[in-house]
N, C-alpha and C positions, 0 to 999 in steps of 0.2 A: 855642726855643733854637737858634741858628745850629747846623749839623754843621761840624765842623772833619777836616781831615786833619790827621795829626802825621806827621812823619820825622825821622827821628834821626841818623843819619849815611848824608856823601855824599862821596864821592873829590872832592880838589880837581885832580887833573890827569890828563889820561886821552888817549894816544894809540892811535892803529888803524890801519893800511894797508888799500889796496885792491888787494881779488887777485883775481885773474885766471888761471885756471892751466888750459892743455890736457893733454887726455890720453887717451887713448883708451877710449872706453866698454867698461867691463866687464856682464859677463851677468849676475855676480854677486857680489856685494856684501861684503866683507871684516869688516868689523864687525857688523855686524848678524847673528847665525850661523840666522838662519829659514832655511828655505827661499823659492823664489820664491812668490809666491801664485798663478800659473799657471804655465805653461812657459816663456811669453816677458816676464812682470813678474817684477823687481826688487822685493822686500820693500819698500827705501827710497822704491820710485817711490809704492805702494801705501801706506805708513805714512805719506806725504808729508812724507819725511826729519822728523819731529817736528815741522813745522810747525804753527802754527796762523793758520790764517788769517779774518780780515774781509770784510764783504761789498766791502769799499773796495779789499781788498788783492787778490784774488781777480779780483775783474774787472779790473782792472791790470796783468794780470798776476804781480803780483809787486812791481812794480816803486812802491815807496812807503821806500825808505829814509830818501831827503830828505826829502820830503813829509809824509809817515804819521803826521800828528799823532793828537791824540785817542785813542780807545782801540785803535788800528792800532798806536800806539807801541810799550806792552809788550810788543808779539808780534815788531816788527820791528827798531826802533830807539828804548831808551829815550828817548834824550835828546829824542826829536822831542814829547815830552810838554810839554815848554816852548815849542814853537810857536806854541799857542793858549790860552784862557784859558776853559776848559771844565770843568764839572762832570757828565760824564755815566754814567749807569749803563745797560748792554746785555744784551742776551742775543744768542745766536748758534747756529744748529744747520748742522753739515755734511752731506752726505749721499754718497756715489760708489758708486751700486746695483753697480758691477762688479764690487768686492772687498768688499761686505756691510762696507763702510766708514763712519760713524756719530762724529760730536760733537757734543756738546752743553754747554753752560758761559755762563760771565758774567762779563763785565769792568768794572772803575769805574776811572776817571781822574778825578782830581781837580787842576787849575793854577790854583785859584782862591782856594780857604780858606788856603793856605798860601806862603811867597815859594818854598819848592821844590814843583814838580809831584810827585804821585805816583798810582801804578796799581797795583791788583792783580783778577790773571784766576784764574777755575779753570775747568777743563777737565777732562772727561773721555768717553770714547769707546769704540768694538767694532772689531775688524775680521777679516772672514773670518769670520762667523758661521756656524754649522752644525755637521755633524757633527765629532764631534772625531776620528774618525778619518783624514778627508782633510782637513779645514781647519785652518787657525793659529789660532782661537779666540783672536784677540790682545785684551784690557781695558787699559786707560791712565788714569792720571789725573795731570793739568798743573796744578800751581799755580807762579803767578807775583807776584811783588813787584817794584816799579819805582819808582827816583827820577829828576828833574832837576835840573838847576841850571843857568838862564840864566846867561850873563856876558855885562856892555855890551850886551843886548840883542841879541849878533848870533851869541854863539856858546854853544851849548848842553854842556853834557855829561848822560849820564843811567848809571845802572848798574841789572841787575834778576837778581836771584836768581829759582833755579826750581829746582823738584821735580822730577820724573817717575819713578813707577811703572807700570811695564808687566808682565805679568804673561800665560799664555799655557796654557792647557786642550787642546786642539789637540796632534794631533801633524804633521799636513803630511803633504806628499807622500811622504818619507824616514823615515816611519814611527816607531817607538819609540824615539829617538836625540835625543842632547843638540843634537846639531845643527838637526834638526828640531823633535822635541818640547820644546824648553826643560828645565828643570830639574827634578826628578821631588822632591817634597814626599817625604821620608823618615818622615813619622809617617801619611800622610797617602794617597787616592789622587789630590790634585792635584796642581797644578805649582807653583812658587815663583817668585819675579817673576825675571822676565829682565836687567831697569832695576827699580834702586831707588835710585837718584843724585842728590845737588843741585849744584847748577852756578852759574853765573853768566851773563851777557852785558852787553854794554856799549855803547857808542857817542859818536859828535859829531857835532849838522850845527851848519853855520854861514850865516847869510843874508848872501851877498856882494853883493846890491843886494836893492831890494824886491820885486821879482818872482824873483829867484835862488837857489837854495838847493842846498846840498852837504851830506850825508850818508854818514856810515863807520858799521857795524857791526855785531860779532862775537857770534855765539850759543855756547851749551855752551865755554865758555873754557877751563875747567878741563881739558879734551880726553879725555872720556872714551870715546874710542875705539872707537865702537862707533856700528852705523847708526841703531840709532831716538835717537839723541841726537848726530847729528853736531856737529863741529866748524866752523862755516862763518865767513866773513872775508869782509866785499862793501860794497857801496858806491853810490851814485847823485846825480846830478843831475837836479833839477828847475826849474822855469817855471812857477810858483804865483801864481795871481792872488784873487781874491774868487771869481769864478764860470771860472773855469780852468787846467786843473793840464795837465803833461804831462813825465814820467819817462820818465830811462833808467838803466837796476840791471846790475851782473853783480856774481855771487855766487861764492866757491871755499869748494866742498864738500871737505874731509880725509881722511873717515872714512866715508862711505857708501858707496863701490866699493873693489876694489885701490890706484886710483890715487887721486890729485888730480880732480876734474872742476868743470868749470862748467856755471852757470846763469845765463841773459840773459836778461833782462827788460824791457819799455815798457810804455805805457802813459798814457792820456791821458782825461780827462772835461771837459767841461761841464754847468755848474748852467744848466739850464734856468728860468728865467721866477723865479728865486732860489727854488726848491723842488724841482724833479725833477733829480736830477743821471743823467745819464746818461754811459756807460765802456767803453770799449774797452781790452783789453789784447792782448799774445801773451809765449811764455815758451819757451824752448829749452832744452831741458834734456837736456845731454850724456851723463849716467851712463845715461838712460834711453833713449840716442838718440830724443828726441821733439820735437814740436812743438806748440804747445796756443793755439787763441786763446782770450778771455774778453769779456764783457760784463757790465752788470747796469745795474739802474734802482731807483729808490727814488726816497721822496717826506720832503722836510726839511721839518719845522716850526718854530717857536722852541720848543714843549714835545718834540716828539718824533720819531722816524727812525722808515722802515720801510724797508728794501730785502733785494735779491732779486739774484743774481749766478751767474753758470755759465760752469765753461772744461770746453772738451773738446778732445780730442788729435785733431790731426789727422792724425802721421805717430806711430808707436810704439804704446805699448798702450794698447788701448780704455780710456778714463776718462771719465767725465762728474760734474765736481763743482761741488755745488750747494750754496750759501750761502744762509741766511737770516737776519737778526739786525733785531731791534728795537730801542727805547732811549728813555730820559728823558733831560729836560737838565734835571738840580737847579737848575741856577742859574737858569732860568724862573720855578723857583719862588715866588725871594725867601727862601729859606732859608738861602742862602749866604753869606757876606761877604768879599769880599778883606782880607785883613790889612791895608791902607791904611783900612780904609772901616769906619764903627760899626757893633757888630751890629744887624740888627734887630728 
């Protein structure tokens, strides 16, 4: 019996700006009330502002607004789920040894069984592990839901609800304080979540010829004001072929420093020999005053993906973070059917 995806309701109109906004980097971080996780990291830099990212995205820098079909979508821009006409399910493990930083989770995209695309990821993660008297002892967990809906083929919209609790044992550098130690459990000798919030995010790209593609948007919508869930607004252009892609992203963060800051992103691959795609990216990232280049490689089959991805800081604080993610493609299997076509 075929698997089907169902979705229920989707926005029929959906606009987003691209922002861009200077400011000058802060030390320290306004919403998000932790402490740093060293003297010269930024919590936000460290929690990697509640991103989650792919081995696609990661080596790219970042830069996948336009582009980031597949299961990159849900995390970056839903709408980009109408891209492609994929049924895949993944796994993905993070890793950044310098702040005992740790995800692990799985994501499905489905543009196949149904005329609208959909995705759902969950996620969950450590960070700052050890003792709780000097560390943030920070746990998370991400679940995501994600619709699209092509129009004419050329313009997409998607919308994706999400979760996030975060939660925090640890008291940090600043000792037994709400500020450092998070929220003290009243029945209890633990701590109570920090983030316990649902939100939303959104987006549109649009393919303005067949190799061109325009991309907007917006995470945590509902602007819940605070660093491990910021508010961000960005956008990109890409130059998408069969075997080559090449972005450019700038992103404005809200809520993860005092000010406004951005984040600028490139980014570029070739699919080697149509199996090995190989990626270069770099990423700038203002509230952290940093600079990060990335790569990674993997190997595409029609059943299945394996790749491998690392960006590391080259100017700001020491980071080294490593992607790993796997994956089936259902629709390999013959299990699938596009709504045009009889089941099997």
């Amino acid at each position: 019996m075929p698997l089907r995806s169902r979705v229920w309701t989707i926005p029929c109109a959906l606009a987003l700006g691209i922002a861009l906004i200077g400011a000058p980097a802060a030390a320290q971080e306004a919403g998000d009330k932790s402490p740093l996780v060293t003297a010269d990291t930024p919590v936000p830099f460290g929690f990697n502002y509640g991103e989650v990212e792919t081995t696609r995205a990661l080596a790219l820098g970042g830069a996948l607004r336009a582009a980031g079909n597949g299961t990159t979508s849900p995390f970056m821009n839903p709408a980009n789920m109408a891209l492609s006409r994929v049924y895949h399910i993944e796994a993905l493990a993070t890793m950044v040894p310098e702040f005992g930083r740790q995800v692990y989770g799985g994501v499905i995209v489905d543009s196949i069984t149904n005329r609208l695309a959909g995705g759902i990821a969950v996620t969950g993660g450590f960070l700052d592990l050890g003792d709780a008297a000097t560390s943030l002892d920070r746990a998370w967990i991400d679940v995501r839901l994600a619709v699209a809906c092509p129009i004419a083929d050329v313009f997409n919209i998607g919308l994706g609800g999400r979760y996030l609790k975060v939660t925090q044992d640890g008291l940090g550098p600043l000792g037994d304080s709400k500020a450092s130690g998070g929220l003290k459990d009243p029945e209890g000798d633990g701590r109570l979540s920090i983030i316990n919030l649902p939100t939303f995010d959104a987006g549109v790209s649009m393919k303005i010829a067949d190799i061109l593609v325009i991309g907007a948007s917006g995470q945590n919508l509902t602007f819940p004001d605070n660093g491990a869930m910021p508010t961000t607004v960005g956008g990109g252009i890409a130059v998408a072929t069969h075997d080559f892609t090449i972005e450019a992203d700038g992103n404005a963060d809200f809520n993860s420093y005092d000010s406004p800051t951005a984040r600028v992103m490139a980014g570029g691959e070739y699919l080697l020999l149509d199996h090995v795609p190989l990626r270069l990216g770099y990423r700038y990232d203002q509230g952290a005053d940093s600079h990060a280049v990335s790569g990674g490689v993997g190997y595409i089959a029609s059943e299945f993906m394996i790749e491998a991805s690392v960006r590391r800081t080259i100017v700001g604080p020491e980071a080294t973070t490593m992607v790993f993610q796997v994956g089936y493609f259902l629709e390999s299997s013959g299990l699938t059917a596009s709504p045009d076509e009889p089941a099997p």
